[in-house]
N, C-alpha and C positions, 0 to 999 in steps of 0.2 A: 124235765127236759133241759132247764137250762144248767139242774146239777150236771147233767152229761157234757154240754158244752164248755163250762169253768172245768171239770177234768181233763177233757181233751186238748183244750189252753195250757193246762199247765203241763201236761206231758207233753206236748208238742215244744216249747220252750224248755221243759228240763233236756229231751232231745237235740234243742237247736245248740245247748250251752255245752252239753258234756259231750257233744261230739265233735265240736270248734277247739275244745281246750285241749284235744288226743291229738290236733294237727297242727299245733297256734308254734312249736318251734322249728319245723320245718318249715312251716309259710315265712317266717319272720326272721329267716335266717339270711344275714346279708350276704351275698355274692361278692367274691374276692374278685380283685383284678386278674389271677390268673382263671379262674371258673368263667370270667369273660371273657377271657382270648381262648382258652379250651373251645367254649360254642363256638364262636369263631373261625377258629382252625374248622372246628367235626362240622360248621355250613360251610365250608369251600369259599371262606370270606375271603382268607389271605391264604398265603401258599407257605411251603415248609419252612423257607428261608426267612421269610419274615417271622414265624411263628415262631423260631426259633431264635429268634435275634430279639424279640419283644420278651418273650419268658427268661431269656438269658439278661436281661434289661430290668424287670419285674422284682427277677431274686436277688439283682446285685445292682441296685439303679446307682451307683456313685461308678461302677468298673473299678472298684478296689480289687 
């Protein structure tokens, strides 16, 4: 009985590990300033004009 249980432990852990490691660079992938004003814009946070004056601001923050 309790060899069933020490196998089921350890499959249960080999599952929790090699299924975190198939997702671990999309979870850990940092968000750019424009990926956050993107959300922003697609929730109705800010309106066109702003959204466009911020991304225009993002890719060229000096107005060179």
């Amino acid at each position: 009985m309790m060899f069933i249980g020490v196998v089921l432990l350890i499959l249960i852990l080999y599952i929790g590990f090699h299924g975190s490691s198939n997702h671990s660079d999309s979870f850990h992938k940092k968000r750019t300033s424009e990926d956050i004003l993107n959300e922003r814009y697609a929730n109705g946070e800010i309106d066109d004009d702003t959204y466009l004056r911020m991304k225009k601001n993002i890719r060229n923050p000096r107005g060179d």
